[in-house]
C-alpha positions in Angstrom: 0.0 0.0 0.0 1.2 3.3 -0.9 1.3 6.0 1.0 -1.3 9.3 0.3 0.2 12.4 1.3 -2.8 14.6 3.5 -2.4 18.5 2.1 -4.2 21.3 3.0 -4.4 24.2 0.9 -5.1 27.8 2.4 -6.3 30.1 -0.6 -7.2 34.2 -0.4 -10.4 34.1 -2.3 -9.2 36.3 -5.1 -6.2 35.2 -7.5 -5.2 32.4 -5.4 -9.1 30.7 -5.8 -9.4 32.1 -8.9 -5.7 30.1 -9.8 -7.2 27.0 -8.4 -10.5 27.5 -10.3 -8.6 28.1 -13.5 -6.7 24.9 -12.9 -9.8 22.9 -12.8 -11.3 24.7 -16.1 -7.9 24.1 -17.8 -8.5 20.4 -17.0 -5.0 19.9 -15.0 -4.7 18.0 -12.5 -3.7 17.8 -9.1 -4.4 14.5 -6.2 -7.7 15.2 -4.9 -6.0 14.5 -0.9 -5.6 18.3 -1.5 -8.0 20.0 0.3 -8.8 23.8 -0.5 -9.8 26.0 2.2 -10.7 29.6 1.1 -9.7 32.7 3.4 -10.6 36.3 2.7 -6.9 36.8 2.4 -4.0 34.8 2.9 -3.1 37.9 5.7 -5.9 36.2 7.7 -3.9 32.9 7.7 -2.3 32.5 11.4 0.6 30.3 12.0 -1.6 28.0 14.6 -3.8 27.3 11.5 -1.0 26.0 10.1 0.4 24.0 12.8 -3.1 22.7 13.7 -3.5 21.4 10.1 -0.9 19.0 10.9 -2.6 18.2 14.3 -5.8 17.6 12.4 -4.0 15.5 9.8 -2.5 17.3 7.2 1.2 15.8 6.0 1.7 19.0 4.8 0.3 22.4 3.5 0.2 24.8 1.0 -0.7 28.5 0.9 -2.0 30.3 -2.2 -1.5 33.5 -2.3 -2.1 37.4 -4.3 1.1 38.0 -6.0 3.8 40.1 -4.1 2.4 44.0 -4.5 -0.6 42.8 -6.1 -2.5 41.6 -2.5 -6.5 42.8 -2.7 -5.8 44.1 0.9 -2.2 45.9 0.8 0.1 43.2 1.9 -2.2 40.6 3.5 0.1 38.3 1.4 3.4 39.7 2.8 2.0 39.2 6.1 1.4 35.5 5.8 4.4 34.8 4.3 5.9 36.2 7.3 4.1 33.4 9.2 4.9 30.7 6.7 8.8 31.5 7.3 7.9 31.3 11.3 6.1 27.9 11.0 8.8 26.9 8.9 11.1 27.4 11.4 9.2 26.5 13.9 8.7 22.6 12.3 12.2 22.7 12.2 12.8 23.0 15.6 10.8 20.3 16.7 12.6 18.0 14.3 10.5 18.1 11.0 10.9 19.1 7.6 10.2 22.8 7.2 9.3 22.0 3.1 6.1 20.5 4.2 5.1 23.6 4.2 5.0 25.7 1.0 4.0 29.2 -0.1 3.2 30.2 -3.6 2.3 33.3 -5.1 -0.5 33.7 -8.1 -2.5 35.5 -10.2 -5.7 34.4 -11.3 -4.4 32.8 -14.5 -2.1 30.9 -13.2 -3.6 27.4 -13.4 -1.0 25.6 -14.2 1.4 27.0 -11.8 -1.3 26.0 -8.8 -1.5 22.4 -10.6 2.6 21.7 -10.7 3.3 23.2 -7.2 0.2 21.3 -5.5 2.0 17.8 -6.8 5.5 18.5 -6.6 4.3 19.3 -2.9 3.0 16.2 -3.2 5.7 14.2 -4.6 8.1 15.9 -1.7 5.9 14.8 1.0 5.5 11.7 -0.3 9.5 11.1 -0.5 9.2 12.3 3.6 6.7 10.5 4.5 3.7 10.4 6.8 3.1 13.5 9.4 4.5 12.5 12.8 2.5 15.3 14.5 -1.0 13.8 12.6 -0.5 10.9 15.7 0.4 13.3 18.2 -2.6 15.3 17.6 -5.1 12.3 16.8 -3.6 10.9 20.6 -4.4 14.3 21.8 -7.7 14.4 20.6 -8.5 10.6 22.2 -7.4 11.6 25.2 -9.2 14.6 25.6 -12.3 12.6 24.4 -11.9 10.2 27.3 -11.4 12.7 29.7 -14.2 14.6 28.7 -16.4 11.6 29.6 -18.9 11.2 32.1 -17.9 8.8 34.7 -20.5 6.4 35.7 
């Protein structure tokens, strides 16, 4: 059995969804274990989303974003690339790959760019390997549950 890289993919809802949109239209294709979640702009993307994503599963993520000086809200997009570079570090201080997470800047036409960089992220994950944290935070979450339980 071979292993199915888990990605999450945080998207502003202006060139970076309208990228992704214009991937599907063109027909290109990307694994369908990438999972698109739409933010009014990549700025609104905080650092424990990202980290949580691998909590709640994810082997890695990627964030689509305005291009650099071309953000729909100033530099929403400068600001979350701030946080990519500190989650980033931060995974590499706790011993993980910091290319599980990836950042890519779009315009709206940019299908095929989306496409390529959602399965080379794919492919790299892949050559890593499973999400060590996706246990720690699916442990996390059974314990809680069982704590959470009524005694009787």
């Amino acid at each position: 059995m071979t292993f199915e890289p888990e990605i999450t993919a945080f998207s502003c809802i202006y060139c970076g969804y309208t990228a992704i949109d214009t991937a599907g239209a063109l027909h290109l294709s990307y694994p369908a274990s990438v999972k698109i979640v739409r933010l009014p702009c990549t700025g609104k993307l905080d650092a424990l989303y990202l980290m949580s994503s691998f909590e709640q599963g994810a082997d890695g993520v990627l964030v689509v974003a305005c291009p650099l000086g071309n953000c729909h809200h100033v530099r929403g997009n400068e600001r979350a690339r701030a946080r990519v570079e500190r989650v980033q570090g931060l995974l590499k201080t706790i011993g993980l790959e910091s290319d599980r997470v990836k950042m890519i800047f779009v315009s709206g036409g940019q299908g095929a760019t989306v496409a390529r960089e959602a399965n080379a992220l794919v492919t790299r994950v892949r050559e890593l390997g499973p999400s060590p944290l996706k246990a720690a935070g699916r442990a996390a979450r059974v314990s809680a549950e069982a704590s959470a339980a009524p005694v009787t």
